[in-house]
Backbone as CSV, one residue per row, in Angstrom:
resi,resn,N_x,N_y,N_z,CA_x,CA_y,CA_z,C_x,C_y,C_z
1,UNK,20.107,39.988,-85.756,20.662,41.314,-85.485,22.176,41.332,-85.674
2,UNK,22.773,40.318,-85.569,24.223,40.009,-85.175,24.832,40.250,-87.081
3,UNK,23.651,39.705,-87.654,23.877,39.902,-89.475,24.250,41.636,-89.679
4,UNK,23.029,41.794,-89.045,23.488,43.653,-89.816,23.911,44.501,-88.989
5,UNK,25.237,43.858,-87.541,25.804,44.553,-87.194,27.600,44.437,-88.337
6,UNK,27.067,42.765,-88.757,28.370,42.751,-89.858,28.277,43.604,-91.115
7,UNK,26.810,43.661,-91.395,27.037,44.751,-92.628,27.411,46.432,-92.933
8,UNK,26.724,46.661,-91.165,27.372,48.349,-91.083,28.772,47.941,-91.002
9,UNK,29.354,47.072,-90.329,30.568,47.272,-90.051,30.996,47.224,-91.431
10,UNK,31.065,46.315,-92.178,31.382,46.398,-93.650,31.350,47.435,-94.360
11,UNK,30.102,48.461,-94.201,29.891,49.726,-94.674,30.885,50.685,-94.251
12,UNK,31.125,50.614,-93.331,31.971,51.163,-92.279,33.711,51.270,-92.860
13,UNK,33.698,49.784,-93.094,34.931,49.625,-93.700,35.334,50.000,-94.962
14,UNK,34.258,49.869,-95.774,34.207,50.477,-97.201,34.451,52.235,-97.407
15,UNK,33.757,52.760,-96.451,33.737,54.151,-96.176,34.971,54.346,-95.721
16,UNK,35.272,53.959,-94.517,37.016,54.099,-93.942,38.064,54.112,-94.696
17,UNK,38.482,52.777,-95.638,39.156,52.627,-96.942,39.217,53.757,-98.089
18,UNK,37.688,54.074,-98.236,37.798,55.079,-98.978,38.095,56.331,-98.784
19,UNK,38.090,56.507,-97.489,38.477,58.199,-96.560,40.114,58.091,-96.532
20,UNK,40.856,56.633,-96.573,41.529,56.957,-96.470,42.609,56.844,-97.320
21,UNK,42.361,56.493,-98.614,42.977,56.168,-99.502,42.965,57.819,-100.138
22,UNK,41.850,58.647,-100.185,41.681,59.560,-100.582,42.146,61.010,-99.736
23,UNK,42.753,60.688,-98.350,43.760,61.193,-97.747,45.335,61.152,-97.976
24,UNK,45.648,59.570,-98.720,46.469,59.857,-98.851,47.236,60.338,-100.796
25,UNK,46.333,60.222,-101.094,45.820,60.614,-102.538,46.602,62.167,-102.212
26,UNK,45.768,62.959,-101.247,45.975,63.957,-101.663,46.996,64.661,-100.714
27,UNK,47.441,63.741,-100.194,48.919,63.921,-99.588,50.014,63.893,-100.330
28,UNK,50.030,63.030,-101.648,50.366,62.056,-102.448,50.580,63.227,-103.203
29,UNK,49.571,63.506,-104.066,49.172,64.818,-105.266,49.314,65.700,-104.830
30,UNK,48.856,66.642,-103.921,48.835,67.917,-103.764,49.564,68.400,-102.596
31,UNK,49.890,67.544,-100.933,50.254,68.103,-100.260,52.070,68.325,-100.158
32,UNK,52.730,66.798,-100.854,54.176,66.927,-101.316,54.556,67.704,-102.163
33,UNK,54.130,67.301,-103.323,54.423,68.873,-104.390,54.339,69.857,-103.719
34,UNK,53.746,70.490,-102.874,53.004,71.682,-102.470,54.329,71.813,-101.560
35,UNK,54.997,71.305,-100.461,55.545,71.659,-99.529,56.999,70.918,-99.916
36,UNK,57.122,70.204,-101.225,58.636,70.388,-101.914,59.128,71.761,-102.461
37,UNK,58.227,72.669,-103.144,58.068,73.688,-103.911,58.607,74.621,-102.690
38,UNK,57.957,74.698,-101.862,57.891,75.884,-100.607,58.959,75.443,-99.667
39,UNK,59.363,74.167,-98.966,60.397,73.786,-98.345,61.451,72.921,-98.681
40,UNK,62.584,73.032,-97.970,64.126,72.232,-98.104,64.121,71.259,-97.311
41,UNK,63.835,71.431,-96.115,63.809,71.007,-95.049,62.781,69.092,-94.957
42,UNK,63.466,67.801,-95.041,62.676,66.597,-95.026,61.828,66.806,-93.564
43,UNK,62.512,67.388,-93.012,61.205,67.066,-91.763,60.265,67.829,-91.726
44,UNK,60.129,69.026,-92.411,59.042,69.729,-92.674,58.023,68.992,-93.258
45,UNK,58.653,68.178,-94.452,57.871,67.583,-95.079,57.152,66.080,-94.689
46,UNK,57.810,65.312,-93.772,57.609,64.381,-93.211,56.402,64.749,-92.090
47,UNK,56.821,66.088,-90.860,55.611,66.101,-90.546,54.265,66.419,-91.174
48,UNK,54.267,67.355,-92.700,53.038,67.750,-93.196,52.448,66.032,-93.572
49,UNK,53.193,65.091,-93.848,52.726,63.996,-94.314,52.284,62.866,-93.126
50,UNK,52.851,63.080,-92.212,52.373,62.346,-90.745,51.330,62.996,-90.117
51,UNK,51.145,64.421,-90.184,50.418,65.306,-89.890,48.856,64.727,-90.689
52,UNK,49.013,64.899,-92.238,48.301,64.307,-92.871,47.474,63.364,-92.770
53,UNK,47.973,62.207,-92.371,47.596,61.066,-92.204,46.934,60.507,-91.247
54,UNK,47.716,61.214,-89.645,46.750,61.278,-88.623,45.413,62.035,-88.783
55,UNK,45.218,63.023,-89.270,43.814,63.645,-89.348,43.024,62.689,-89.914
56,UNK,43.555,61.996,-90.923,42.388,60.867,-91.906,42.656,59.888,-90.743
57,UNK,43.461,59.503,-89.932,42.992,58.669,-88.906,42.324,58.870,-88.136
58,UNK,42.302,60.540,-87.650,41.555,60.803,-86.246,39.426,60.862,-87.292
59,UNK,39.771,61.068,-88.651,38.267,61.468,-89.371,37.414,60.124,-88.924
60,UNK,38.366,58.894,-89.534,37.979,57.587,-89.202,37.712,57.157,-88.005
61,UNK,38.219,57.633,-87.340,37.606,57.359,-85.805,36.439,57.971,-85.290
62,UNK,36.361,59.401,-85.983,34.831,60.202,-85.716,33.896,59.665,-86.963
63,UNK,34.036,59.242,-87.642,33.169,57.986,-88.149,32.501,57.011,-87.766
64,UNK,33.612,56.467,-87.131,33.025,55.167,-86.361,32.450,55.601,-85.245
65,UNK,32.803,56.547,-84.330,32.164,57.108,-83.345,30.627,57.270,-83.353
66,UNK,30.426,58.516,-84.872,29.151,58.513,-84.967,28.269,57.280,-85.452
67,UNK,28.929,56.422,-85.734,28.337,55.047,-85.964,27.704,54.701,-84.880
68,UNK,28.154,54.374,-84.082,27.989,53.864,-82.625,27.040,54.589,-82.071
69,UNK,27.057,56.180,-82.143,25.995,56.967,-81.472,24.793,56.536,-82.114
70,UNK,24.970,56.814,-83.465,23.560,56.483,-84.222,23.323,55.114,-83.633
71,UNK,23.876,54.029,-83.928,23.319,52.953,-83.765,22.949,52.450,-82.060
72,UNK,23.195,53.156,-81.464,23.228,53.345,-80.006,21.283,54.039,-79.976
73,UNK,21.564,55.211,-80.258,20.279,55.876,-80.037,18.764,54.805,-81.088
74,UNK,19.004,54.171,-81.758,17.883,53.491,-82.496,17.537,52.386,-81.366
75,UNK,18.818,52.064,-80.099,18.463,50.965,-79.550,18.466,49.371,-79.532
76,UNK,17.847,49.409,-80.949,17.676,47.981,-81.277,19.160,47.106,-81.853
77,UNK,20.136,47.865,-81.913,21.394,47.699,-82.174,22.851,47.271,-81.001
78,UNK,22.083,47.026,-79.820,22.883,46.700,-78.737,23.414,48.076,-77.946
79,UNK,24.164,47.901,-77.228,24.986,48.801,-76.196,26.359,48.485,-75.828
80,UNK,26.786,49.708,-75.079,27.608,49.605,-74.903,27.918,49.513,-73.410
81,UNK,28.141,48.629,-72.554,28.037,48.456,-70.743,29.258,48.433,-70.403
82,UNK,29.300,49.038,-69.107,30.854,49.146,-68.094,30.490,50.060,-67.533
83,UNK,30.302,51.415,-67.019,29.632,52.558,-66.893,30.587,53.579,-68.098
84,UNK,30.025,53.515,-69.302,29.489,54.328,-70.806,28.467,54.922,-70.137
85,UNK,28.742,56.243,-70.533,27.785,57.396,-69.925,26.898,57.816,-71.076
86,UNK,27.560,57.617,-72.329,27.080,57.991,-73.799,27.686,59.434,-74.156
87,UNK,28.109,60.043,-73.617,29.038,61.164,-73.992,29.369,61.085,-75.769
88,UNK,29.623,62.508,-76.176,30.367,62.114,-77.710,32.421,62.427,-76.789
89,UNK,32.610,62.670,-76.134,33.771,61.975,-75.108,33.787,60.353,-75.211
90,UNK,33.208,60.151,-74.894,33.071,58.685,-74.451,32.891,57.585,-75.827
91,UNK,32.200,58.049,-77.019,32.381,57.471,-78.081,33.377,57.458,-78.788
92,UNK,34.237,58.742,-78.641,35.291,59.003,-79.354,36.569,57.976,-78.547
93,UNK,36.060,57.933,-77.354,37.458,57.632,-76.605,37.143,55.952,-76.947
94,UNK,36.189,55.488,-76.802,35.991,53.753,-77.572,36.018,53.685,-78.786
95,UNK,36.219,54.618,-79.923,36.459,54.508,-80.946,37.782,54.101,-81.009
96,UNK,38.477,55.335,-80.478,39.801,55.456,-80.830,40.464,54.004,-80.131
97,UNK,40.260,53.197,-79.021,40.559,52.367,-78.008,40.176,51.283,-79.129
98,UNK,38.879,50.824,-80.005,38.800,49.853,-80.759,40.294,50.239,-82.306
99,UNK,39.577,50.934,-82.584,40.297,51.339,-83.834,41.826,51.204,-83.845
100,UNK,42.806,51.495,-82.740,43.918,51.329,-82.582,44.156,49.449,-81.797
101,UNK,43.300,49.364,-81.903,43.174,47.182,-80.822,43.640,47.675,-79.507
102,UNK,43.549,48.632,-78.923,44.383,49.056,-77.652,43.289,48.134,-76.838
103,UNK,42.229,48.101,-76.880,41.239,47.428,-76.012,40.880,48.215,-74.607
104,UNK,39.509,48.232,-73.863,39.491,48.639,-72.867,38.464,47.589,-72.200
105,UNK,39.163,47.441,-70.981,38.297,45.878,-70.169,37.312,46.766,-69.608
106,UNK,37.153,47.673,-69.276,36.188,48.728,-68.414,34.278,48.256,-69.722
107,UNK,34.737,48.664,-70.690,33.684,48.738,-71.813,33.602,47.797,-72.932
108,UNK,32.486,47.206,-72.568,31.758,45.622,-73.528,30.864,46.626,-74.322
109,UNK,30.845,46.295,-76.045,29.880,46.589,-76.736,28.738,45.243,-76.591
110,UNK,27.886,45.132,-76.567,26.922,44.215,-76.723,26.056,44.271,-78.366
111,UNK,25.355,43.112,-78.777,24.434,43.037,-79.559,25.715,43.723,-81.138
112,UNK,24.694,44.110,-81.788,25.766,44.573,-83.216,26.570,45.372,-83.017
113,UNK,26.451,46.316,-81.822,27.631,47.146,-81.792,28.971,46.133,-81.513
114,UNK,28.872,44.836,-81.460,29.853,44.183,-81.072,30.267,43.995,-81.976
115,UNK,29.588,43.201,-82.994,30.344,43.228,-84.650,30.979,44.408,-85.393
116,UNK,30.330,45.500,-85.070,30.738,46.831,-85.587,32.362,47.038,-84.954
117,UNK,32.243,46.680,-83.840,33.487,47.017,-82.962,34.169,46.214,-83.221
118,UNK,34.112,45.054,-83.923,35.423,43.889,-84.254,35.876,44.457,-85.651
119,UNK,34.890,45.257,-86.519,35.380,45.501,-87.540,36.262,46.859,-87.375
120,UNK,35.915,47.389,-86.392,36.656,48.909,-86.081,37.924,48.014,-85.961
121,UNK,38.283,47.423,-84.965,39.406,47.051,-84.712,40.298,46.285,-85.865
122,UNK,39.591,45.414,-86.595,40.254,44.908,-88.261,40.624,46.001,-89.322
123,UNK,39.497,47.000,-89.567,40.058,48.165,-90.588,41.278,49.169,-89.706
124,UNK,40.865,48.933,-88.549,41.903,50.133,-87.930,43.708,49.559,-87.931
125,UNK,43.637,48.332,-87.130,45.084,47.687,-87.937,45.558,47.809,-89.652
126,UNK,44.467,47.912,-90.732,44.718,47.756,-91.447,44.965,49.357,-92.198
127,UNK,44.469,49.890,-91.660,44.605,51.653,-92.312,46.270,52.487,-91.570
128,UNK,46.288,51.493,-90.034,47.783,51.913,-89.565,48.680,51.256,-90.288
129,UNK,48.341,49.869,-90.646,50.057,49.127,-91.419,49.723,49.935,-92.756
130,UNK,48.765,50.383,-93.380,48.824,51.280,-94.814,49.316,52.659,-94.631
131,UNK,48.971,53.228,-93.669,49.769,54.507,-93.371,51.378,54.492,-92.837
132,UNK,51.915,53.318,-92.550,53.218,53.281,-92.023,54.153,53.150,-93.525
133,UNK,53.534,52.111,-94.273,53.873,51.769,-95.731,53.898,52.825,-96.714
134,UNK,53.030,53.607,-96.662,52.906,54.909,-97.497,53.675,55.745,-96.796
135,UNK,54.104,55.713,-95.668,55.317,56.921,-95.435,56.381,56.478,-95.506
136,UNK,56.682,55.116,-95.186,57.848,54.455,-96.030,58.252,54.936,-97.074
137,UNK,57.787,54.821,-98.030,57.462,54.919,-99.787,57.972,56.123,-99.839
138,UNK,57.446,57.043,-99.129,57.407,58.536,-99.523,58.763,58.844,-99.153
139,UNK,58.839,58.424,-98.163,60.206,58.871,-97.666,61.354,58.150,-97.987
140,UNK,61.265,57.121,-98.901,62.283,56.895,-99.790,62.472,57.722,-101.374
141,UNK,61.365,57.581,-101.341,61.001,58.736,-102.450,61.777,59.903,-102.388
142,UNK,61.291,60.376,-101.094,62.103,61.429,-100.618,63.853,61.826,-100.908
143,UNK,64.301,60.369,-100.369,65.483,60.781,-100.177,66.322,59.885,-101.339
144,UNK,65.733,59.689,-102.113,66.208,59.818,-103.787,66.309,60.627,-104.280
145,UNK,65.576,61.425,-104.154,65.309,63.154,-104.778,66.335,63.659,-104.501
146,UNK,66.583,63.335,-102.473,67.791,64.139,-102.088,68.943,63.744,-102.493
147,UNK,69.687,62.730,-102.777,70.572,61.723,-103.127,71.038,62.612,-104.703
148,UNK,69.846,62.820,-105.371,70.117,63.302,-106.999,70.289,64.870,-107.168
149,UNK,70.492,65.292,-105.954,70.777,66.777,-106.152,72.030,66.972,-105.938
């Protein structure tokens, strides 16, 4: 069981990567152009792009969330113990708690949801140091543009 809690998680990760590469794609393509054209202002534009980015973070977390529910309700996939009530509250809030490594001692995943949950916590470090890097970028980007006017 412990095998194909590593492979959703893998799935998981593949899907995540791709949600979020394609968030920032179109942050990238369509939402800078879009709000260089219409605004002056870098912080306008900095929040549409932080703005951005958190939503493809908060999507990824209701991803993994519904991961967990599904794989929760089949059963045969482990649990989650501490008093987890099963709420979609309560999935979201251990999503977000794995996904960021914040950790919560209150709530043990058991069985594959445990593997699933080590991988939440590996793609989720890895989609925050890619979103910090891509606003880096941008915002040097940025202020080259501004520099050449």
């Amino acid at each position: 069981m412990a095998l194909t809690g590593w492979i959703i998680g893998v799935m998981l990760i593949a899907a995540t990567v791709f949600l979020h590469y394609e968030t920032m794609l179109l942050v990238s393509d369509r939402v800078m152009p879009w709000a260089q054209r219409r605004f002056r202002k870098h912080r306008i534009i900095t929040a549409i792009v932080i703005g951005m980015l958190l939503l493809g973070h908060i999507a990824e977390i209701w991803l993994f969330a519904f991961a967990y529910m599904a794989m929760n309700d089949f059963g045969s996939f482990g649990t989650i113990v501490g008093g987890f009530d099963g709420s979609l509250n309560s999935y979201l809030t251990f999503s977000t708690v794995r996904y960021t490594s914040v950790g919560d001692p209150l709530w043990h995943p058991q069985g594959a949801l445990a593997s699933v949950s080590a991988t939440e916590t590996l793609v989720g470090l890895m989609m925050i140091g890619w979103s910090t890097s891509f606003t880096i970028l941008k915002m040097e980007q940025l202020w080259r543009d501004h520099q050449h006017r």
